[in-house]
C-alpha positions in Angstrom: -6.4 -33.9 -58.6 -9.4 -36.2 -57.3 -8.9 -39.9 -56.6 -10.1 -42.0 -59.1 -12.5 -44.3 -57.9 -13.4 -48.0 -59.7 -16.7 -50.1 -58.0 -16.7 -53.6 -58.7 -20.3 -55.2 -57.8 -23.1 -53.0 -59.3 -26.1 -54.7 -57.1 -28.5 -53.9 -54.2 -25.8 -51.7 -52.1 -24.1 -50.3 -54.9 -26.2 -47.2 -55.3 -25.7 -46.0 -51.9 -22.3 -45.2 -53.1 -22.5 -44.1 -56.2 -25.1 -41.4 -55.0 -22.8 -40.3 -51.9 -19.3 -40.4 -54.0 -20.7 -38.5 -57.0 -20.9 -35.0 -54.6 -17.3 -35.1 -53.5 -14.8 -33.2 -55.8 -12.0 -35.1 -54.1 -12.8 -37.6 -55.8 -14.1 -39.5 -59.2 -16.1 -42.9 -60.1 -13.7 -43.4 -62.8 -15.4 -46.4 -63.8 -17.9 -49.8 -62.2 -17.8 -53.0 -63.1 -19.6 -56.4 -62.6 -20.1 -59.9 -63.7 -23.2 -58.6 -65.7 -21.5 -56.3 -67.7 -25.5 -54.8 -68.7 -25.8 -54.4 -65.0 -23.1 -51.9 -64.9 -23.8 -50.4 -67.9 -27.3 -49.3 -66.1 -25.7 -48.2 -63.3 -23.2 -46.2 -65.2 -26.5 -44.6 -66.8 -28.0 -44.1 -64.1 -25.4 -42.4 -62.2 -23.3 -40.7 -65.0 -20.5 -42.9 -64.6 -17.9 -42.5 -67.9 -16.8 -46.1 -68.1 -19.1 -49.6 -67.7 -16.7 -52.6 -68.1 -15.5 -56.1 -67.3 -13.5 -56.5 -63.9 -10.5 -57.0 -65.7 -10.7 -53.9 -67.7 -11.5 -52.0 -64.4 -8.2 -53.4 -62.5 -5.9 -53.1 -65.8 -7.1 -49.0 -65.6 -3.6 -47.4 -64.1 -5.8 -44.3 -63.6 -8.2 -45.9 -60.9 -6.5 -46.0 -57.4 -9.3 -47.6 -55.1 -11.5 -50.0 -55.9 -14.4 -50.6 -54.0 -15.6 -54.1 -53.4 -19.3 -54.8 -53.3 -19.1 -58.3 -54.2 -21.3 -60.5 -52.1 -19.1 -62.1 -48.7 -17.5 -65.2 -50.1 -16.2 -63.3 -53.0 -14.8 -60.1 -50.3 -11.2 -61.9 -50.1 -10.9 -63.3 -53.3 -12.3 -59.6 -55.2 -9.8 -58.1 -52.4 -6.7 -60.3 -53.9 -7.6 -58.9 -57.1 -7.6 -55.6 -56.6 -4.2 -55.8 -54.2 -2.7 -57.6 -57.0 -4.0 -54.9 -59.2 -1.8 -52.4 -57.0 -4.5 -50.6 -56.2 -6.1 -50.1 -52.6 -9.5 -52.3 -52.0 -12.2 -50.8 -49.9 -14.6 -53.7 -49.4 -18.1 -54.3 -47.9 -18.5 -56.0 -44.5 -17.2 -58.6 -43.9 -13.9 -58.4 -44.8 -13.8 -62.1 -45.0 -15.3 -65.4 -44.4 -12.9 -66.2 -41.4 -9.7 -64.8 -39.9 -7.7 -67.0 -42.2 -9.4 -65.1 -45.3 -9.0 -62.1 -43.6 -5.5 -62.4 -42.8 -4.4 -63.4 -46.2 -5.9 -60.2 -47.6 -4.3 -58.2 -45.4 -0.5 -59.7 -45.6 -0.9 -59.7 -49.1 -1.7 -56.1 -49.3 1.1 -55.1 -46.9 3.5 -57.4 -49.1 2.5 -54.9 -52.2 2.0 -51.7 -50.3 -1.3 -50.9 -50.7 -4.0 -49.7 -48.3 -7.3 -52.1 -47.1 -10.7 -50.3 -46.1 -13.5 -51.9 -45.0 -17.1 -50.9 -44.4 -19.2 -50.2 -42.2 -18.3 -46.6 -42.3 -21.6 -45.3 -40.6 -19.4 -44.9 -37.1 -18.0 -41.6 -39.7 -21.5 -40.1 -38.9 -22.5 -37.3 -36.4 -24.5 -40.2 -34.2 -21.6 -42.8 -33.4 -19.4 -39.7 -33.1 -21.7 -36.7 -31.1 -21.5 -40.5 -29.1 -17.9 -40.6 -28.9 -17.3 -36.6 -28.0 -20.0 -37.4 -25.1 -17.5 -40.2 -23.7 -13.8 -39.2 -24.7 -15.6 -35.5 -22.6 -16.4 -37.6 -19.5 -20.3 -37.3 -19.9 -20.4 -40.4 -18.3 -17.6 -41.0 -16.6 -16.3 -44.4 -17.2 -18.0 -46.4 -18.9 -18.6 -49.6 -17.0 -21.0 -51.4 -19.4 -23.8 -51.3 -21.7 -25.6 -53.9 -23.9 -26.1 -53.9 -27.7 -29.2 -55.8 -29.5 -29.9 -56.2 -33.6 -32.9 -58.2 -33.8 -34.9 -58.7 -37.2 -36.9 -61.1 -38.5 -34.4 -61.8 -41.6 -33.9 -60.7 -44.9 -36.7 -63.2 -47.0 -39.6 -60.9 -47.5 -37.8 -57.9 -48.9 -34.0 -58.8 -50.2 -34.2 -59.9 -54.1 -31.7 -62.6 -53.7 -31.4 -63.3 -49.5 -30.3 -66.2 -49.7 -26.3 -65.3 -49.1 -27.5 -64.5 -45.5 -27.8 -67.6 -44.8 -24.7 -69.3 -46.0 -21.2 -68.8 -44.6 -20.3 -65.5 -44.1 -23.9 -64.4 -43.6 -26.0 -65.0 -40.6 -27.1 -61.6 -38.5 -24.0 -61.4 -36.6 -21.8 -61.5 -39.6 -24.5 -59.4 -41.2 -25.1 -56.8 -38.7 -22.7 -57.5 -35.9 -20.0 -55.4 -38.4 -22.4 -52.0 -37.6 -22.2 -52.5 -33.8 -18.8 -54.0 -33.4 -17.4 -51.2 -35.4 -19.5 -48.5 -33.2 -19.0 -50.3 -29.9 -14.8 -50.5 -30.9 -14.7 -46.9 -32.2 -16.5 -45.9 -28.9 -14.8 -48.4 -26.1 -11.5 -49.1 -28.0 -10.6 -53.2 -28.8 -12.0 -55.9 -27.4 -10.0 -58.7 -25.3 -12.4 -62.1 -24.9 -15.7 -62.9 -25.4 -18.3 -65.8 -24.5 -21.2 -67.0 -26.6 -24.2 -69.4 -27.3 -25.7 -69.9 -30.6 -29.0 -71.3 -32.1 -30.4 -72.1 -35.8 -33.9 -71.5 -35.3 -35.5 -72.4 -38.2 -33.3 -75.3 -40.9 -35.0 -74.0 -44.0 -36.4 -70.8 -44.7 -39.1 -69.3 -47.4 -38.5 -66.5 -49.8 -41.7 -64.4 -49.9 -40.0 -61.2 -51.8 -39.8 -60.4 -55.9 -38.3 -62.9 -57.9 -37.7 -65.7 -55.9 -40.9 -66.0 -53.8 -41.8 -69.7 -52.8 -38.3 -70.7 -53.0 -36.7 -72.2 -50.2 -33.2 -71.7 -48.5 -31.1 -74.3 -46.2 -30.0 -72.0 -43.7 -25.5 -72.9 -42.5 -25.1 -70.2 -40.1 -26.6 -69.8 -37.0 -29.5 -66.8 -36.7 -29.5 -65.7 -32.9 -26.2 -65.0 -31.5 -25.6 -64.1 -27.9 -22.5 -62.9 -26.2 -20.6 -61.0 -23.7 -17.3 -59.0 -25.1 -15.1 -57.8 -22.5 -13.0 -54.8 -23.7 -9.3 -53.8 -23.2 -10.6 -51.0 -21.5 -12.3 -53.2 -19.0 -16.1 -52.1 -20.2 -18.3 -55.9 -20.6 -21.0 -55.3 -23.2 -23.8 -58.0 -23.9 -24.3 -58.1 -27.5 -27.5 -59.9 -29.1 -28.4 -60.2 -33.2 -30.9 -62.8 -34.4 -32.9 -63.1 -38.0 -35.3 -64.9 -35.9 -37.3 -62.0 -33.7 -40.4 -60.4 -35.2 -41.3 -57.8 -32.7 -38.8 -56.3 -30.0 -38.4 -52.8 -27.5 -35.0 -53.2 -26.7 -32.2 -50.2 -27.7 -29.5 -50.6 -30.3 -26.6 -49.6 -27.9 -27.0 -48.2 -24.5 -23.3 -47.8 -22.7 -23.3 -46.9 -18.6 -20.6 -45.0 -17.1 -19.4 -44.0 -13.1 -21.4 -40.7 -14.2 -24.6 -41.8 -16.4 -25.9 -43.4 -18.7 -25.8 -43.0 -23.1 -28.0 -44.3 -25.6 -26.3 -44.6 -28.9 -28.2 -44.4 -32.1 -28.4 -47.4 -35.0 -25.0 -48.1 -36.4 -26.5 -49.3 -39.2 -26.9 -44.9 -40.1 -25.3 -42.1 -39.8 -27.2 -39.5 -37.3 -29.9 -40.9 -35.3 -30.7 -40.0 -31.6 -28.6 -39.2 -28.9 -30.2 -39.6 -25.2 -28.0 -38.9 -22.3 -28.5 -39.2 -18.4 -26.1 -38.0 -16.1 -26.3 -39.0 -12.7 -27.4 -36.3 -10.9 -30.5 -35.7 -13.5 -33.9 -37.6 -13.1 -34.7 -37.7 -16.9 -33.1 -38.5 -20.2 -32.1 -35.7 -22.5 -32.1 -35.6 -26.3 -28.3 -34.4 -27.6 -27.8 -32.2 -30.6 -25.5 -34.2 -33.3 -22.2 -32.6 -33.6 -20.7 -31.9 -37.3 -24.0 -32.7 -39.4 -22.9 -32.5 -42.8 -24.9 -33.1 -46.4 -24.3 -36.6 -47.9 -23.2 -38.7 -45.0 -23.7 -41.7 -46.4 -22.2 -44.8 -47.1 -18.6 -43.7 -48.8 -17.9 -41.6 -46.2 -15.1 -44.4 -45.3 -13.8 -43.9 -49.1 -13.7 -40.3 -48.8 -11.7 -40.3 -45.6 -9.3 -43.3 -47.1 -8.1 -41.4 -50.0 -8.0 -38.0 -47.8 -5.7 -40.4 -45.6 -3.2 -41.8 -48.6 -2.9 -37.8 -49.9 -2.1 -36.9 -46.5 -0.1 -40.0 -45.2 -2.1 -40.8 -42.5 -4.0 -43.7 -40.9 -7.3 -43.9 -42.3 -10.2 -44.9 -39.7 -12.5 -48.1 -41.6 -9.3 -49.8 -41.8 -8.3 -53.3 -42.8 -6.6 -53.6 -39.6 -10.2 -52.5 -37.4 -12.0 -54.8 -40.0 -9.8 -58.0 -38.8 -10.2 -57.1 -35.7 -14.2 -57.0 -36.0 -14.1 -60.5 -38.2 -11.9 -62.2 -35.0 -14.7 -61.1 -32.9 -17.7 -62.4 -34.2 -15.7 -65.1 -35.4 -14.6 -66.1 -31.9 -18.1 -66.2 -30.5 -19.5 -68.6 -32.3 -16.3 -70.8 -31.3 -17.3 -69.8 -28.0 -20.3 -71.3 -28.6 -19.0 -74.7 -29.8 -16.2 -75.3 -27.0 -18.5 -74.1 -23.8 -14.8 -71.8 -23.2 -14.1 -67.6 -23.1 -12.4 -67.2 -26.3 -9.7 -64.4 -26.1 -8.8 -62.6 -28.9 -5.4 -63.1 -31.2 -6.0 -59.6 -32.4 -6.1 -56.1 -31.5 -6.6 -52.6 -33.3 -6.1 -48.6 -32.6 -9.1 -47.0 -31.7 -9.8 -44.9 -34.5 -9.6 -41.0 -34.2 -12.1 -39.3 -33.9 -13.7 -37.3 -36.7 -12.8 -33.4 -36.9 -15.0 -31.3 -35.2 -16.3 -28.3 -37.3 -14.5 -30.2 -40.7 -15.8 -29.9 -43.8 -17.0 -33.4 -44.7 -14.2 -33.4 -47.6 -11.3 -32.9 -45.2 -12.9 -35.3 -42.4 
């Protein structure tokens, strides 16, 4: 029988998942839900979802046994509390909370009830952050020494309809985006140990120019260009750089270097992407096929592989446990920031395993 499958938050990410879920027989959108009960009833149209209702009616469904939680970031935890109390497992968007403390209490509550806690970003799932991690776990490079990471956007004010959530707690671009190359970085290297970091708010106050807000204005909490160094368990020191405040850049998303050459690493914010590799003996970079491309890698992918991980009793790999671990990170550098001081980490996760080569995408 397929996993039933409830979505609470029917807003700007939400069809991503409806339209990856909906091709999987493993599982079923049982049902979405929202605040604006009309606004899941259009996306239950839209997608051929049976059931639109209120969030109480979703959670008080015995039927539906992961919720997914698209909520915006300060209601992750509070959603996630729900859901756990609920008995059923949350699968939330990034972040998985506003802070470690949020974070935490998600997580011991869950473990207190016996339920499951996924978290996105689930893009490392895809044949680009893994063709990646076959290249290194294979020695392509040897081992790795280093590499640097950089996000760098202008913000979210002149496209997102309602942006101004990135710029309130819980937003900014490394709470944003750091999540994508975190994630890829830790599913690649393993955990991290300490970090440094310096932070800036560029601008205080900053103009919507995008459908239906335009000319408003937003006070901006959170800094917008985060710089820091993370030094990993495995002894690898990345440089890691996101910032809402660049217009124009050349820099890579992820490039790692190893005793035996050098990787780029495609956006973690997708699933495939290029592959370049180096190795040390060659003079130029070489374009490397993606291993295990499959139809509809998309976001869900981290569902899919959650409920494949509950039938089968295993550890799923967008944990709770690898979220946490993430959210003390970028958490962490910004202290770093504040106190002048390394900041080592109070947490730690498994690597997650690597997808199956070869797999069909439902047995991941």
């Amino acid at each position: 029988m397929p996993t039933n499958i409830g979505i609470i938050g029917c807003g700007n990410i939400a069809p991503a998942y409806f339209n990856t879920l909906r091709h999987f027989s493993e599982v079923k959108l049982a049902a979405c839900a929202d605040m604006d009960v009309a606004r899941a009833q259009a996306r239950a149209k839209e997608f051929g979802v049976a059931k639109a209702c209120s969030v109480d009616e979703l959670l008080a469904d015995p039927a539906i046994e992961i919720v997914i939680n698209l909520t915006i970031p300060k209601a992750h935890v509070a959603v996630g509390l729900q859901i756990v109390a609920a008995g059923k497992h949350p699968y939330s968007e990034k972040p998985l909370g506003l802070d470690r403390a949020e974070g935490k209490k998600l997580l011991d509550a869950a473990k207190a009830k016996g339920v499951r806690v996924g978290s996105a970003p689930d893009t490392v799932l895809g044949p680009g952050t893994q063709t990646c991690r076959k290249l290194i776990d294979d020695g392509a490079i040897g081992t790795v020494v280093g590499g640097t990471a950089f996000m760098l956007c202008s913000g979210h004010e002149s496209w997102h309809p309602d942006p101004a959530f990135y710029y309130q707690k819980g937003g900014g671009p490394m709470f944003d985006m750091g999540p994508y190359y975190l994630t890829s970085l830790i599913t690649l290297l393993g955990p991290v140990k300490r970090v440094t970091g310096v932070t800036r708010t560029t601008h205080a106050e900053r103009l919507i120019t995008s459908a239906p807000k335009k000319g408003t204005k937003i006070t901006v909490d959170v800094p917008t260009h985060v710089a820091g160094i993370l030094e990993f368990a495995s002894g690898a020191i990345v440089t890691l750089t996101t910032s809402f405040d660049v217009p124009s850049h050349t820099m890579p998303n992820i490039e790692l270097w190893g005793t035996a050459g050098g990787l780029s690493v495609p956006d973690p914010n997708g699933f495939a992407g290029t592959v370049r590799l180096r190795k040390r003996e060659e003079q130029d970079w070489k374009d490397v096929p993606l291993n295990n491309v499959q139809p509809h890698q998309e976001r869900g992918m981290g569902v899919l592989d959650m409920a494949a991980a509950i039938r089968e009793k295993r550890a799923h790999r967008a944990s709770g446990e690898l979220a946490y671990h993430v959210l003390d990170i970028m958490q962490a550098l910004h202290e770093s920031s504040a106190s002048g001081q390394f900041v080592t980490l109070t947490s730690t996760c498994a690597k997650p395993e690597a997808m199956k080569a070869g797999a069909a995408q439902g047995a991941l």
